[in-house]
DRENDREN-292292 format. One record per residue (C-alpha): x negated, y negated, z negated; residue number from 1. Coordinates in nm, 4 decimals. Example, Ala and Ser with C-alpha at 12.3 -4.5 7.8 and 13.67 -1.06 7.14 Angstrom:
! residues 2
+----------+----------+----------+-----+
|        X |        Y |        Z | num |
+----------+----------+----------+-----+
|  -1.2300 |   0.4500 |  -0.7800 |   1 |
|  -1.3670 |   0.1060 |  -0.7140 |   2 |
+----------+----------+----------+-----+
This chain:
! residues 116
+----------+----------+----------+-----+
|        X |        Y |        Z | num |
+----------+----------+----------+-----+
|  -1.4551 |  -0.3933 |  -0.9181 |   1 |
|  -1.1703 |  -0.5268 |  -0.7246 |   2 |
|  -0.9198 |  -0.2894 |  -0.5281 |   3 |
|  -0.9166 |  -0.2879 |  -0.1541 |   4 |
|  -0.5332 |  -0.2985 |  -0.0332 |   5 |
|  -0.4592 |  -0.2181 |   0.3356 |   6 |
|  -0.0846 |  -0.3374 |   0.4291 |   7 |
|   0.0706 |  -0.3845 |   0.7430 |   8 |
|   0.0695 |  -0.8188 |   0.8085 |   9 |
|   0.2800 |  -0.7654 |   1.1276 |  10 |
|   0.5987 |  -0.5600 |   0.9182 |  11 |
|   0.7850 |  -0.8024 |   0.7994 |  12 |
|   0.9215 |  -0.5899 |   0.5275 |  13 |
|   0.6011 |  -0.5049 |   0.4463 |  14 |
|   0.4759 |  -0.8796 |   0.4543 |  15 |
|   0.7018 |  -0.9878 |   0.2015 |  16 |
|   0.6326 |  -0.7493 |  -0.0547 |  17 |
|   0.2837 |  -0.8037 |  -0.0028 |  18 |
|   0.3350 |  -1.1523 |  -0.0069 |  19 |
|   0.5305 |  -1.1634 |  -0.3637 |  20 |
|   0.2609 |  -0.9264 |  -0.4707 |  21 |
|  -0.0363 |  -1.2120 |  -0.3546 |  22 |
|   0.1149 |  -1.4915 |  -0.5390 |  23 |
|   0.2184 |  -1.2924 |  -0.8547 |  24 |
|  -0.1871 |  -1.0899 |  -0.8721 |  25 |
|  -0.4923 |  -1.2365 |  -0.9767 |  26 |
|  -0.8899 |  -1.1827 |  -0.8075 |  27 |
|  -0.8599 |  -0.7454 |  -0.8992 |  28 |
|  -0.6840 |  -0.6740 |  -0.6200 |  29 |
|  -0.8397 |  -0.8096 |  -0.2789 |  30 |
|  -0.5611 |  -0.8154 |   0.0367 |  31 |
|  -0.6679 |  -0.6501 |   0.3753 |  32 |
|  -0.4604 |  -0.6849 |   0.6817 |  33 |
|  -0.4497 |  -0.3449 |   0.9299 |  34 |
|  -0.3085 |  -0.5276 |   1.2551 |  35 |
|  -0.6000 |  -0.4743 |   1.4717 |  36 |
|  -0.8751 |  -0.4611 |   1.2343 |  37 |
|  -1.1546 |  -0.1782 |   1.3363 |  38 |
|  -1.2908 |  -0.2522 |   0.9539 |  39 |
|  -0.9781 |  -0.1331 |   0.8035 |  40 |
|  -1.0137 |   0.2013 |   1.0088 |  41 |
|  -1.3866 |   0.2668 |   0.9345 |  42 |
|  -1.3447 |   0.1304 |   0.5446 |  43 |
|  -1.0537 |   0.4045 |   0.4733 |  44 |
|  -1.2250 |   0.6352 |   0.7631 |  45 |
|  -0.8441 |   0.6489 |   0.8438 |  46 |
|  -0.6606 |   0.6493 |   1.2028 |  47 |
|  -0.4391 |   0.3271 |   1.3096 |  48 |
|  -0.1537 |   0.5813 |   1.2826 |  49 |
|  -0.2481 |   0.7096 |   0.9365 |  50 |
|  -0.2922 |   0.3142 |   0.8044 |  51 |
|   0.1002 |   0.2191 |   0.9978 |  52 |
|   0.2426 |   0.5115 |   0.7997 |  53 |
|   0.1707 |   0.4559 |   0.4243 |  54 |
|   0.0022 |   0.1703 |   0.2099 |  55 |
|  -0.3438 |   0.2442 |   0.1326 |  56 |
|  -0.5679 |   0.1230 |  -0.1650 |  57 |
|  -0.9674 |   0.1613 |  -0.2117 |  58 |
|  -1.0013 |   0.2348 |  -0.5917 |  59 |
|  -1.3398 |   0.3321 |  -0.7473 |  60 |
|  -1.4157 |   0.4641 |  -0.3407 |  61 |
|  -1.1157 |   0.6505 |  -0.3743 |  62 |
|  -0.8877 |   0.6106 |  -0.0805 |  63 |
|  -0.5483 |   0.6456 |  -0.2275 |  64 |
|  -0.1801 |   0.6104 |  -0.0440 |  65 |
|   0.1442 |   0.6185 |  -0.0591 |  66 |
|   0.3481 |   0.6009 |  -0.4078 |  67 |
|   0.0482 |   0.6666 |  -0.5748 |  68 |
|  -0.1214 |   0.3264 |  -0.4448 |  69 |
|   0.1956 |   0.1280 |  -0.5040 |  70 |
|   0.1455 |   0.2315 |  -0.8736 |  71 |
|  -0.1965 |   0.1180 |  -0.8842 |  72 |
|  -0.1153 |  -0.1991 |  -0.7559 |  73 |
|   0.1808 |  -0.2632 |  -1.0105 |  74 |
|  -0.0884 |  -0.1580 |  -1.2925 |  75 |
|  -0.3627 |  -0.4233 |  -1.1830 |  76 |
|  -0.0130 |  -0.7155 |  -1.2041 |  77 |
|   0.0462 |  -0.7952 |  -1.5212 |  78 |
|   0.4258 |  -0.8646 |  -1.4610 |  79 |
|   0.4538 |  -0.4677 |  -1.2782 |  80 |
|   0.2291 |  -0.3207 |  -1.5536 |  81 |
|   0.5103 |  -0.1455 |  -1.6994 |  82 |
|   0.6650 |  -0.0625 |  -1.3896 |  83 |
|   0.3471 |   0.0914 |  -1.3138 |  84 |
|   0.3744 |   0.2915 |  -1.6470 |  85 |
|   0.7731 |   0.3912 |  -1.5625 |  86 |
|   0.6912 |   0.5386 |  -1.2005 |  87 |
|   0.3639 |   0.7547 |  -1.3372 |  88 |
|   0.5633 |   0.9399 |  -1.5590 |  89 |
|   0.6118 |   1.2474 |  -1.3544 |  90 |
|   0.9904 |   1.3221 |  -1.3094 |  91 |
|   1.0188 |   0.9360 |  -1.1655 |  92 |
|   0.6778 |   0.9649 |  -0.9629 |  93 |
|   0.8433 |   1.2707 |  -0.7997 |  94 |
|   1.1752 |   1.0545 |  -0.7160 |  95 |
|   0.9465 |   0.7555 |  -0.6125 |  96 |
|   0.7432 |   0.9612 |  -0.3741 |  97 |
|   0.9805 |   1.1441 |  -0.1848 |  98 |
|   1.1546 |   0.7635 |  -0.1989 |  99 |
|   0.8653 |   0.5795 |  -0.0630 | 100 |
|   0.8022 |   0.8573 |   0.2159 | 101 |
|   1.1231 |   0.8285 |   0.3662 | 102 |
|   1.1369 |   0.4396 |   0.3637 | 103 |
|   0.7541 |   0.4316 |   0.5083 | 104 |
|   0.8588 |   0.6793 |   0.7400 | 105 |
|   1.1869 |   0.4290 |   0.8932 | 106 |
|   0.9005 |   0.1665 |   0.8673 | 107 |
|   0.6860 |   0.3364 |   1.0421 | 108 |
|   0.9288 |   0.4223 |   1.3230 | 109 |
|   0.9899 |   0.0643 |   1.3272 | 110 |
|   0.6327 |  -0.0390 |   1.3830 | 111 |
|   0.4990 |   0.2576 |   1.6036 | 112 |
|   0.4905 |   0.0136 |   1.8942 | 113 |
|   0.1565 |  -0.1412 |   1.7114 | 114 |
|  -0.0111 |   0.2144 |   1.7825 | 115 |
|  -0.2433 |   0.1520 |   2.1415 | 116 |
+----------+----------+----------+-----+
């Protein structure tokens, strides 16, 4: 079953990561834009706010965000597989969370204007 990933197309930090990601993945991992998509909001049952503010995956039905999607993304790429590995073990995963929050937060601030 391929993983549902809900980025931000209209951050252009976000875009190139998600970009790099595309051409580096294979077919597990299927690429869904939030910018004005009412799909994206009834697929996660998430707000427009709540999709802007962290990265969200569908995995198994599972609506998963933040750090902890970022690591299932890296697991499904063959070249972040370790990586993926690396940032579960829990003393990182704490690190990369309260890492990721803060940076999604600035990027979130940076984006808000996206919000109607």
């Amino acid at each position: 079953m391929r993983i549902k990933v809900f980025f931000n197309n209209s951050c252009s930090i976000c875009r190139l990561e998600i970009n790099h990601y595309k051409k580096v993945s294979d077919s597990h991992l299927e690429w869904i834009d939030i910018t004005n998509n009412q799909d994206a909001l009834k697929l996660t049952s998430k707000s427009q706010e709540e999709l802007l503010r962290r990265l969200h995956v569908i995995d198994n039905g599972e609506v998963i965000s933040g750090a902890k999607a970022f690591i299932i993304i890296w697991s499904k790429i063959p070249k972040y597989k370790l990586l993926s590995k690396i940032f579960s073990f829990k003393p990182i995963y704490i690190l990369f969370h309260y890492a990721y929050e803060f940076v999604s937060y600035l990027l979130f601030l940076k984006n808000k204007n996206l919000l109607k």
